[in-house]
N, C-alpha and C positions, 0 to 999 in steps of 0.2 A: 504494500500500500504506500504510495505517496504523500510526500508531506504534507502539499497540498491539502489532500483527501483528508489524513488522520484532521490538520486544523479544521477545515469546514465541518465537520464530525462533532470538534470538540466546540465548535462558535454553536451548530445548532443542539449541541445537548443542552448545552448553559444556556442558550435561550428559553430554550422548553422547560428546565428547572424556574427560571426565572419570572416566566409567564402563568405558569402553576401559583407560585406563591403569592407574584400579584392577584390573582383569581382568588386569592384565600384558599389554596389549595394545602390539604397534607401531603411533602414528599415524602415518599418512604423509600430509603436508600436502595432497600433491596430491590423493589419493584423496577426503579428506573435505570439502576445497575444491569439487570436481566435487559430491558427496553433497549437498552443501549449498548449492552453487550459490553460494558466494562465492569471494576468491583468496584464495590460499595467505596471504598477509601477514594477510587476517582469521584465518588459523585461527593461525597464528603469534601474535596479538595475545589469544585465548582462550587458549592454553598458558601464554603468559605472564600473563594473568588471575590462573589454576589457581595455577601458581606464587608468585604474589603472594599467593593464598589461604593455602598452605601456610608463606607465610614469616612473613605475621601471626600463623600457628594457633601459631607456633615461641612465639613472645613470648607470648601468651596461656596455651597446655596448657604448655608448660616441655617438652616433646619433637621430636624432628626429624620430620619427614615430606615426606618429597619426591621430584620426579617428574622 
């Protein structure tokens, strides 16, 4: 598989975590793990991503947001 490939993989699993939790969705590692054919500590490593998104967004907009 190309690098390519693995990133655009890894851009649309993170969105699809992230669009879930906007939705008020529960992720459950396993399930999206299986979904995406990675382990759990990857999807765990995407949440934490999200999160790191939100804590920069804090410093930058001046408001909280978080997952």
């Amino acid at each position: 598989m190309a690098f390519e490939e693995l990133k655009g993989d890894r851009i649309a699993r993170v969105l699809s975590i992230y669009t879930k939790l906007l939705d008020g969705e529960i992720v459950n590692k396993a399930v999206e793990a299986r979904k995406h054919a990675v382990n759990e500590r990857t999807i765990q490593r995407d949440i934490d991503d999200i999160r790191s998104f939100f804590d920069e967004d804090i410093e930058r907009a001046g408001y909280l947001r978080s997952i």
